[in-house]
C-alpha positions in Angstrom: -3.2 -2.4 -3.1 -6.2 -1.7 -0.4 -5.3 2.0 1.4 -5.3 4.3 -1.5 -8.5 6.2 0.1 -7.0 6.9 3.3 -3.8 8.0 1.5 -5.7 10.9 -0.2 -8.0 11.6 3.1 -4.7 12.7 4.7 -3.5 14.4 1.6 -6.6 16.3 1.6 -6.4 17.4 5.4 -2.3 18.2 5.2 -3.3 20.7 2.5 -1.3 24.2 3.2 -3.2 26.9 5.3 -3.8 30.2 3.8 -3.0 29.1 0.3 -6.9 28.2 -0.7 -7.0 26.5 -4.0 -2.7 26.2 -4.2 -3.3 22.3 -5.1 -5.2 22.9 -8.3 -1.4 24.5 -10.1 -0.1 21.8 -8.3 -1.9 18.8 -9.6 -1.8 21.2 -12.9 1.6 20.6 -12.9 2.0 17.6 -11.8 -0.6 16.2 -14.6 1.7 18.1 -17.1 5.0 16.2 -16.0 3.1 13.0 -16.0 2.3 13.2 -19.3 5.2 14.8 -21.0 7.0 11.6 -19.0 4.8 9.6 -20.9 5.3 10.9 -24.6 9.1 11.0 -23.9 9.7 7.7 -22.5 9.7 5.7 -26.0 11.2 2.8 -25.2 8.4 1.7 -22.7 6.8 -1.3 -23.5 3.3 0.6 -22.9 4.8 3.0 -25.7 3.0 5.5 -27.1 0.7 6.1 -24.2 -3.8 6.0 -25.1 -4.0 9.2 -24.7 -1.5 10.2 -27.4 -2.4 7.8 -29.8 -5.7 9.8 -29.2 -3.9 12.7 -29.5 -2.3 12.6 -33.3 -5.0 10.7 -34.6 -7.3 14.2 -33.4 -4.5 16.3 -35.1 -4.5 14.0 -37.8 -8.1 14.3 -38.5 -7.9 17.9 -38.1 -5.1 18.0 -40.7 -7.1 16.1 -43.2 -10.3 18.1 -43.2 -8.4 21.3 -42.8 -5.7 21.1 -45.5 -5.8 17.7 -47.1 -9.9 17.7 -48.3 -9.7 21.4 -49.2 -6.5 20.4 -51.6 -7.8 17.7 -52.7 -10.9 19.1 -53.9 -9.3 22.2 -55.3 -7.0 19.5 -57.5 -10.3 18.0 -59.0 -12.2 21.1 -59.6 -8.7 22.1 -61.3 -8.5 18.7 -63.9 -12.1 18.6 -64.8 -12.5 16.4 -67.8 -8.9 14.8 -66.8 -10.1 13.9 -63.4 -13.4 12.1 -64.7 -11.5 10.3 -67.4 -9.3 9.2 -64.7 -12.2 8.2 -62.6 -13.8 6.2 -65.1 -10.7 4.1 -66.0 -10.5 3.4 -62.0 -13.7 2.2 -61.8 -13.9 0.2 -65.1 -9.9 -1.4 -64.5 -9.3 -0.7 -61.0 -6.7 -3.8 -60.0 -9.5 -4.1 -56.8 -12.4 -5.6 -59.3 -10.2 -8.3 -60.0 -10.3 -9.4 -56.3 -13.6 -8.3 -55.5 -15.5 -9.1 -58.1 -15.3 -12.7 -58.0 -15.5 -13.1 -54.2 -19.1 -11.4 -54.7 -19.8 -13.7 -57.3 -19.0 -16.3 -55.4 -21.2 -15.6 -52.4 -24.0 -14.9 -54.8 -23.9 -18.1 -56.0 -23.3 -20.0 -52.9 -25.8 -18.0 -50.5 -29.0 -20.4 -51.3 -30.3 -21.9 -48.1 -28.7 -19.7 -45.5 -31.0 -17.2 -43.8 -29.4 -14.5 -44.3 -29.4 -13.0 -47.7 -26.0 -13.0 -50.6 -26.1 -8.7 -49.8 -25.8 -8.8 -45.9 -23.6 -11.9 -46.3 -20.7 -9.8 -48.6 -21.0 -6.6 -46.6 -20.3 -9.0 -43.4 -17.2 -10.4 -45.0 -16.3 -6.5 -46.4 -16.9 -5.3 -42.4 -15.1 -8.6 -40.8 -12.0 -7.9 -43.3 -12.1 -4.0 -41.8 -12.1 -4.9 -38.2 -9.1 -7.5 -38.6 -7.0 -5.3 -40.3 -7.6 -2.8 -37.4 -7.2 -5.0 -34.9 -3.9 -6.7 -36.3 -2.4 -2.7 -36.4 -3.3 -2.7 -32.8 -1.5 -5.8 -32.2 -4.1 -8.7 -31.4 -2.4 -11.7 -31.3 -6.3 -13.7 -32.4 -7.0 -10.7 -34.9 -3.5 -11.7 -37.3 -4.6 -15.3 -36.9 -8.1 -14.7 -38.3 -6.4 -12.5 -41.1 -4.6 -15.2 -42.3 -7.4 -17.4 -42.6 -9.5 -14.5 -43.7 -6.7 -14.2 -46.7 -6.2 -17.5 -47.8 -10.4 -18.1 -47.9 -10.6 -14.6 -50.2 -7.7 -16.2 -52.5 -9.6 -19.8 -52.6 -12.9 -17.6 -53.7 -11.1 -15.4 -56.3 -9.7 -18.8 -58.1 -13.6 -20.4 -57.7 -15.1 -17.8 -58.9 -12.8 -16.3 -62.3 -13.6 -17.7 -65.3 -11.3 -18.9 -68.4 -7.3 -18.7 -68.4 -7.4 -15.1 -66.1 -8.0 -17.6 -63.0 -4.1 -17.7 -61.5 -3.5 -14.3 -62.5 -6.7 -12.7 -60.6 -5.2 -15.2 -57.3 -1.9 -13.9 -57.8 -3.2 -10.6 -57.6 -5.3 -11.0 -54.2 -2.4 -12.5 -52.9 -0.3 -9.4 -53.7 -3.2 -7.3 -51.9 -2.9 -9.0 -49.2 1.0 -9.0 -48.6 0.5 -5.0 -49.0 -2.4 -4.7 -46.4 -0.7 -7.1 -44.1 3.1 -4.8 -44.4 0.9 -2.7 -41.6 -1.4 -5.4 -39.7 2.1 -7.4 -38.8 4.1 -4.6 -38.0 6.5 -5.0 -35.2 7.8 -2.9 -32.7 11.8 -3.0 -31.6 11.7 -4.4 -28.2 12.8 -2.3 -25.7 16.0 -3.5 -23.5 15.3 -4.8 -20.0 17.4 -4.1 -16.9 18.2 -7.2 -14.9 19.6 -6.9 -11.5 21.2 -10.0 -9.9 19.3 -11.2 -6.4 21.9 -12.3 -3.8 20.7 -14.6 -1.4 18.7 -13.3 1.6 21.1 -11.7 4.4 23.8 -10.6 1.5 24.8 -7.3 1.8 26.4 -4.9 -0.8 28.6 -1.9 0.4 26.3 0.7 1.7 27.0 3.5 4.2 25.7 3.0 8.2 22.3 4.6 8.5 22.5 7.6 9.8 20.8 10.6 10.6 21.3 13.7 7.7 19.9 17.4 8.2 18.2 19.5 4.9 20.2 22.3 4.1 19.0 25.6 5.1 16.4 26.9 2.5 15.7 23.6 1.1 12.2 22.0 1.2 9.7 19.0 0.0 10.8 19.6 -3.4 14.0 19.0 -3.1 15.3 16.3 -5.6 15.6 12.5 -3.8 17.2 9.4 -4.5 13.9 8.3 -6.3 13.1 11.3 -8.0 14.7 10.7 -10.9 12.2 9.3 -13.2 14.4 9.2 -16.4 17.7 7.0 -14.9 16.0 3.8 -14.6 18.9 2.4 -14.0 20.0 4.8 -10.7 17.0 4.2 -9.3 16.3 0.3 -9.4 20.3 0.7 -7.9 19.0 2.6 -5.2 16.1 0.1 -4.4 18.2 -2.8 -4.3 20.6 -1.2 -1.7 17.3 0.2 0.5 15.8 -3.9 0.5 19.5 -5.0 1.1 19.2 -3.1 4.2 16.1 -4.1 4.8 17.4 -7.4 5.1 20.2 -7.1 7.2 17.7 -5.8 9.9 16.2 -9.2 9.7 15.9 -11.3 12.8 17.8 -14.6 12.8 17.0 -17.9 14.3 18.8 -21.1 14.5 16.3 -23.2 12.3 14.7 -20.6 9.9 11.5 -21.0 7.6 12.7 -22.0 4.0 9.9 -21.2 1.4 10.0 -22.5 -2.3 8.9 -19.4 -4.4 8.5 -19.7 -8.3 8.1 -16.6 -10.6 4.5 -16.5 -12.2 5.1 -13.5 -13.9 7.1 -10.4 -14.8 6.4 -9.0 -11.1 4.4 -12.0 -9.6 5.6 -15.1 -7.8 4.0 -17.7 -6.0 6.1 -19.8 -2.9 5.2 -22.8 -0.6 6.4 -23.7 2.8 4.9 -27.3 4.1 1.0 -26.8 3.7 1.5 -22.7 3.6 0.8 -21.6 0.0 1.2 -17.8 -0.8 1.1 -15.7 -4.4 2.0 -11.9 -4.8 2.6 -9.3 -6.7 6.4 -7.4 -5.8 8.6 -5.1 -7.3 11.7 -7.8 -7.2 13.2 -10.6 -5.9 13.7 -8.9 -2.7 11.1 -7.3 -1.7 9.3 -11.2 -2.1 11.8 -12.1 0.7 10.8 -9.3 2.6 7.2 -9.8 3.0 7.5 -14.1 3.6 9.8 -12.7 6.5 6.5 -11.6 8.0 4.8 -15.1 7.8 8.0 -16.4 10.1 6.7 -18.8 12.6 7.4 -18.9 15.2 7.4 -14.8 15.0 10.9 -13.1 14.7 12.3 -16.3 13.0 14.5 -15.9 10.1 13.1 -16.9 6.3 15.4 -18.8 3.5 13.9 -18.5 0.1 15.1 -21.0 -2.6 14.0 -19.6 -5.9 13.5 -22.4 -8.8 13.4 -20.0 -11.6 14.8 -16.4 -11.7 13.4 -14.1 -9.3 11.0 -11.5 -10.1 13.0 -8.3 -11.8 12.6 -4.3 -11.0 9.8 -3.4 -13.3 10.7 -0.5 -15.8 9.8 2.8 -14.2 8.0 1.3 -11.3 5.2 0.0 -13.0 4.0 -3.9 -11.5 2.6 -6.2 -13.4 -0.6 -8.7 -12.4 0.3 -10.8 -15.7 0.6 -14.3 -14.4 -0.8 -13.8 -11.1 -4.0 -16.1 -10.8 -5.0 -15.1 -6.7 -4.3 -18.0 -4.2 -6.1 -21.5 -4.7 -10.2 -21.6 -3.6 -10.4 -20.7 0.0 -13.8 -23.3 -0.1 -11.0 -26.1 -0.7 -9.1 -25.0 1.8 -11.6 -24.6 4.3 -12.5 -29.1 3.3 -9.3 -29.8 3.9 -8.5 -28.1 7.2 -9.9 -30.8 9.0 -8.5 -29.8 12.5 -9.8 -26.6 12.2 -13.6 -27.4 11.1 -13.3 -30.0 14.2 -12.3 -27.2 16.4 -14.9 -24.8 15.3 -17.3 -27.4 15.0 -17.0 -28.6 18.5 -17.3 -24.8 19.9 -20.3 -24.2 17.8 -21.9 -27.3 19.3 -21.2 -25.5 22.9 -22.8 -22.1 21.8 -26.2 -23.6 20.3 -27.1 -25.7 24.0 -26.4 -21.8 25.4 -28.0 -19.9 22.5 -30.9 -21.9 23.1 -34.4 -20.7 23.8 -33.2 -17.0 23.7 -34.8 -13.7 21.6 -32.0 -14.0 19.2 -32.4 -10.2 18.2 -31.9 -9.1 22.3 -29.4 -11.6 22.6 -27.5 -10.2 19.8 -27.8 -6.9 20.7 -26.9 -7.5 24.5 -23.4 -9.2 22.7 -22.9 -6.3 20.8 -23.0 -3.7 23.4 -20.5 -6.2 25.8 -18.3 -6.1 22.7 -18.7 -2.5 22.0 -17.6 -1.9 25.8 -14.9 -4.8 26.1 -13.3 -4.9 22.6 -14.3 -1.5 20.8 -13.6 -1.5 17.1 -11.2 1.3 16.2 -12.2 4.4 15.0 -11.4 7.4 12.8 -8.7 4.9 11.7 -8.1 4.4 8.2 -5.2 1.8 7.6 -2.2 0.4 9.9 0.2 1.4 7.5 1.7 4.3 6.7 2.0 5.4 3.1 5.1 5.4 0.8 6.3 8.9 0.0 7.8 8.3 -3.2 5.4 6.4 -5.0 7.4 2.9 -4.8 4.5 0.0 -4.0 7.2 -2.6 -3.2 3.7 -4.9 -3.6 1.5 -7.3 -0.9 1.1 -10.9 -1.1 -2.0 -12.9 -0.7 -2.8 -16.3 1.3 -5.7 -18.2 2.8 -5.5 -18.7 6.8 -7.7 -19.6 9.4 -7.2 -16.4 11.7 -8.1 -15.6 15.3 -11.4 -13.3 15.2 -10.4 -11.7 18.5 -7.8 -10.0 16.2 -9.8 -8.5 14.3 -9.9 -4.8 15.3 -12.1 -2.7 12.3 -13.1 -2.4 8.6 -16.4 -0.9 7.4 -18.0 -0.6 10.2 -17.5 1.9 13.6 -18.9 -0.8 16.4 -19.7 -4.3 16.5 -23.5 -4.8 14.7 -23.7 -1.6 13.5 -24.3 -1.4 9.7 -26.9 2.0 9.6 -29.2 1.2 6.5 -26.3 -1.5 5.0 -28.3 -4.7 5.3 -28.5 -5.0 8.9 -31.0 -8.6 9.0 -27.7 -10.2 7.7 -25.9 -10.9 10.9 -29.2 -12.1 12.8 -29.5 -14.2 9.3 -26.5 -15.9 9.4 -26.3 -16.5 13.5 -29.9 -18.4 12.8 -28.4 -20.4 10.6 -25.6 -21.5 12.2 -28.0 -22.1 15.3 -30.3 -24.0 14.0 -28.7 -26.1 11.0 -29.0 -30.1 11.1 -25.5 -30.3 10.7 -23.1 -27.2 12.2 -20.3 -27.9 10.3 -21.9 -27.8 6.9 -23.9 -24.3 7.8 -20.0 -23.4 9.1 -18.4 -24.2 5.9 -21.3 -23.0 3.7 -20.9 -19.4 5.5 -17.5 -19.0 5.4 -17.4 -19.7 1.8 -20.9 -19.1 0.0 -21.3 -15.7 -1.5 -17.7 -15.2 -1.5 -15.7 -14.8 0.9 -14.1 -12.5 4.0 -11.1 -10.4 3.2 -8.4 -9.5 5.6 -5.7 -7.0 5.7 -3.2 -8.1 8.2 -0.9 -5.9 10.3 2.1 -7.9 12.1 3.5 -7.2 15.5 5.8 -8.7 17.7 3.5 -11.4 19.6 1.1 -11.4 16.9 -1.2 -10.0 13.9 -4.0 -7.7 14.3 -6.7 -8.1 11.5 -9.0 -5.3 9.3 -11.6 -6.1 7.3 -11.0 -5.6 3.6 -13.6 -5.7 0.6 -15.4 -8.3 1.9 -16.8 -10.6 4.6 -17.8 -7.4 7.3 -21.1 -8.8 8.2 -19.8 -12.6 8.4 -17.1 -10.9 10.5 -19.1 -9.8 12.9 -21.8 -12.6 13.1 -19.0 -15.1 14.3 -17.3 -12.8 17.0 -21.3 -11.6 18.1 -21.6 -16.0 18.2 -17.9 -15.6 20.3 -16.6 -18.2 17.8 -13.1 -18.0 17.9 -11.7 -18.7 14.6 -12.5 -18.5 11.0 -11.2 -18.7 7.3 -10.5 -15.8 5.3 -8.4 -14.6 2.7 -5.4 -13.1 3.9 -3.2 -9.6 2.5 0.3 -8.1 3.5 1.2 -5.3 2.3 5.2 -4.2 2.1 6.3 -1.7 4.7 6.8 1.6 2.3 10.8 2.0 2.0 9.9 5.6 2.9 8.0 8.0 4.6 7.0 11.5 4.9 6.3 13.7 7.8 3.9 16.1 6.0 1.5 12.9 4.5 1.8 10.5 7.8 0.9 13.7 9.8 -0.9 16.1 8.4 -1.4 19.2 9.5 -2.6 18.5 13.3 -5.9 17.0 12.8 -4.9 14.2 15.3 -4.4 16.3 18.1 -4.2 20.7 18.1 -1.6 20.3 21.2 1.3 18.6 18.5 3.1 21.3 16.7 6.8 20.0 16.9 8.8 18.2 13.8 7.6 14.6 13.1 11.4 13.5 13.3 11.6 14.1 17.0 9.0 11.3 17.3 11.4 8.7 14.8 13.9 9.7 17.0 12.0 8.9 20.1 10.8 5.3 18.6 14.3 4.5 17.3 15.5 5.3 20.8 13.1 3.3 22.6 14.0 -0.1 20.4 10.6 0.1 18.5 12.5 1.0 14.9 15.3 0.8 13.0 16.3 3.5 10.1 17.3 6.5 8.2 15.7 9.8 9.3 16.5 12.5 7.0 15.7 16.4 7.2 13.5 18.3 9.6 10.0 19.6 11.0 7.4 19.2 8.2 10.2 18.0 5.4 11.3 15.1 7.7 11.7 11.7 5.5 12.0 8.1 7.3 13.5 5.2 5.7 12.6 2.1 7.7 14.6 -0.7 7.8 12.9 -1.9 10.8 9.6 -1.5 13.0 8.1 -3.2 16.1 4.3 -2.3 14.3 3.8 -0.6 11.2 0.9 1.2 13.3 3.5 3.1 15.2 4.9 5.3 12.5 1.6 6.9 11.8 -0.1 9.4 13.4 -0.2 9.7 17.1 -4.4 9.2 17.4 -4.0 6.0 15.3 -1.0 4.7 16.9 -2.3 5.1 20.4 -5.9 3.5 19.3 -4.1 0.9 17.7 -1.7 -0.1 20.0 -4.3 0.2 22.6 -6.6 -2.4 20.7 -2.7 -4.6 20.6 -2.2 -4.4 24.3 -6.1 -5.8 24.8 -4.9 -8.8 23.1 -1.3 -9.1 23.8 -1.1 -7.6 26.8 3.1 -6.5 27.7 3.8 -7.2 23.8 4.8 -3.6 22.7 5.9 -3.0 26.6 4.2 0.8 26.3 2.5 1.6 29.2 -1.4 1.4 29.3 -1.9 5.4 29.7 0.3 6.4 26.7 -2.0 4.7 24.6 -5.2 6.4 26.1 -5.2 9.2 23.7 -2.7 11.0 21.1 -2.0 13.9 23.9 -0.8 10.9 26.0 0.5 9.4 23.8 3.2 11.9 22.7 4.1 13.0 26.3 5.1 9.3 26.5 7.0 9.3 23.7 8.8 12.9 23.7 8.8 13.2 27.6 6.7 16.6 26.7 
């Protein structure tokens, strides 16, 4: 959901050298397929695709004026006399003057008093009746209830308004009309079938080989077909994807008294679950991969997570396509900041501290004398995009969302390169909200009122084996850095985890060497060093630049990418969980350091 512009930054930079402009036949072709997927793929439920509805209606049109009008006209020109005989008998008996006609009269002689006049009232019936009908074609669920209505008010009118013994006879003919208009308006489409895979329980495995390490043929490359590449066997790849997140679960830690959530689906791919007073909504791609993300909220960390499902789980959406229907966002983060009593006493009580020292100071030197101590002590990362690496094959197993009061130390980037530092983006704010938390009659009022007015901060959290570490996400960058310039220590934010991708490739995590120019062996020697070291558990298929990695397992997401943003990362880790990732402090000085750590180079 939220690193989608650092995924195409390092497409960009792991472009091919020497081949200038070889991505433009590419995404040519790649367009192509997309759409040719599209217009075959007829028993979607998102069947046929905008852009060829757009499509044959352009052909149609150009059919019409083409060959159709020319015909047509060459038809009239032909009958002459027969043609205008024809046309006058339409016009003086045409079945539609027996509807129309009296449903003008009608609002002719009922218009008096309104302010608009009996003209522009029947054109606005003529226009309503012209949009409905279109809309009912397109399938509007309100548009076929206002054509029934707008159907039984033109009957009542035609029977009002037709004279003498023709009265029943002019209704039963707008009522045949209107069964032949609405033949198209409540068309239906055959539903298409659904696939639904049965969840096992959490921990339940399915016959599956051992991982274990396979090398690419000689000759063949990143092309190569994979066991997701198979876009029209729905069925052979939701198969696949179950046995990838069965895996994923028998890598799970155990404990003796686990965390049991109660999760209830929302929605074709969303769900929503509860554990005590922890309440958490998401959008996943099944069953599974919902029990794969709540394992990260295990507390304490490492401890194993039951989920009791009180409906049927989420199920694997039809060619990889999630669904937000049904998924409402967790509950207000302003209520859950009122009722977090403890926390607001905590906070509250620190604040109190932090005024008696932030008193009498030049708030501008003072913050920017907090700044550079931060900047020095606790440096933002840089040239660091996201924490997690990105999924090779297009599979967003989903994220899930929940309000938490969160550690600010943790929070190690997002939006900004240093602490305070915001260029020409609204740079009074942070001294704004520090005065206001300073020098408010009550602190835990201004607190709240921060925390929550205007919105509210956005996180994007990263889990590692002591801990989280925090980025800031959409929202809530200046806030963010007002409280840690204030050395608060907590606040309340909303709260996103993302799935780790179920795999990975060498050439997209990599790149073509822009971390570092002294790196120019395969990316698979480096899987292997982490797997061998304890810090990851998986599959690590082919070589050098076509190297794939299916992780079942990982100390830190951060450590499968790149080696400048695992070093800077893990760096930022070890400042505040110092021994956690037990790497020594001058691996993680630089990416040159960092791989003759890893690779003994």
């Amino acid at each position: 959901m939220s690193h989608g512009t650092a995924a195409k930054d390092r497409e960009g930079e792991g472009e091919t050298a020497g081949e200038p402009g070889s991505d433009l036949p590419e995404a040519l072709l790649r367009i192509s397929k997309h759409l040719r997927d599209q217009a075959r793929d007829t028993r979607s439920d998102n069947w046929p695709p905008l852009w060829l509805v757009l499509a044959t209606a352009g052909i149609g049109v150009g059919v019409v004026l083409m060959l159709i009008v020319p015909v047509v006209r060459g038809l009239l020109f032909a009958a002459g006399d027969s043609i205008a005989a024809l046309g006058g008998w339409t016009h003086d008996q045409a079945y539609a003057q027996i509807v129309l006609a009296p449903v003008r009269r009608y609002v002719e002689t009922h218009a008096d008093g309104l302010p608009i006049s009996a003209t522009t009232l029947w054109w606005t019936w003529c226009i309503a009746g012209v949009v409905l009908l279109a809309m009912c074609v397109l399938r509007v669920v309100a548009a076929r209830i206002g054509w029934v209505l707008y159907g039984a008010a033109t009957a009542a009118m035609v029977a009002s308004a037709t004279p003498g013994a023709g009265r029943w006879i002019a209704t039963a003919v707008s009522g045949v009309w209107w069964v032949l208009l609405s033949v198209p308006a409540f068309g239906r489409r055959r539903p298409s079938s659904v696939l639904v895979l049965p969840t096992p329980p959490t921990g339940a495995a399915i016959a599956s080989p051992e991982p274990a390490d396979v090398s690419v043929r000689a000759g063949v490359g990143h092309d190569s077909p994979s066991p997701t590449s198979a876009p029209d066997d729905y069925a052979a790849w939701a198969a696949v994807l179950f046995e990838r997140l069965v895996r994923r679960a028998d890598n799970a830690p155990a404990a003796d008294v686990p965390n049991v959530w109660t999760a209830v689906t929302t929605g074709p791919t969303s769900f929503a679950a509860q554990e005590g007073e922890r309440h958490v909504c998401g959008i996943v791609v099944n069953g599974l991969a919902a029990e794969d993300l709540l394992r990260q909220l295990s507390t304490p960390t490492g401890a194993s997570t039951v989920v009791r499902w009180t409906t049927n789980t989420p199920q694997t959406p039809r060619r990889r396509r999630l669904s937000d229907e049904g998924y409402d966002g967790p509950p207000s983060l302003a209520d859950f900041v009122r009722g977090s009593t403890d926390a607001l006493s905590t906070a509250t009580a620190v604040l109190a501290q932090i005024r008696s020292r932030w008193n009498d100071v030049n708030l501008h030197e003072r913050i920017a004398t907090r700044a550079e101590l931060l900047n020095r002590t606790a440096p933002l990362t840089r040239d660091v995009f996201d924490c997690m690496p990105d999924s090779d094959d297009d599979v967003y197993l989903g994220s899930i969302v929940f309000n938490d009061w969160i550690d600010i130390e943790t929070v190690i980037g997002g939006n900004a390169s240093s602490w305070n530092d915001f260029a020409s983006h609204r740079p009074q704010v942070v001294g704004l909200i520090i005065e206001k938390l300073l020098k408010a009659d009550d602190p835990g009022i201004a607190f709240t009122e921060i925390l929550t007015d205007l919105g509210h901060a956005c996180m994007l959290r990263y889990n590692g084996p002591a801990g989280p570490l925090h980025r800031v996400g959409r929202n809530g960058t200046h806030r963010t850095h007002a409280l840690r310039v204030l050395d608060l220590p907590i606040m309340a934010a909303e709260v996103e985890i993302e799935a780790l991708p179920l795999r990975i490739d060498a050439m997209s995590t990599w790149g073509d060497g822009n971390w570092g120019d002294s790196y120019d062996g395969p990316a698979d020697r480096m899987w292997h060093a982490l797997r061998d070291r304890g810090l990851l558990a998986g599959t690590i298929s082919g070589s050098g630049p076509y190297a794939k990695l299916e992780p079942h397992y990982t100390a830190a997401p951060w450590l499968l990418g790149d080696p400048r943003s695992a070093a800077a990362i893990s760096a930022a880790y070890e400042r505040i969980y110092p021994g956690a990732l037990g790497i020594p402090a001058e691996a993680m000085a630089g990416p040159q350091q960092w791989l003759r750590w890893l690779l003994g180079a």
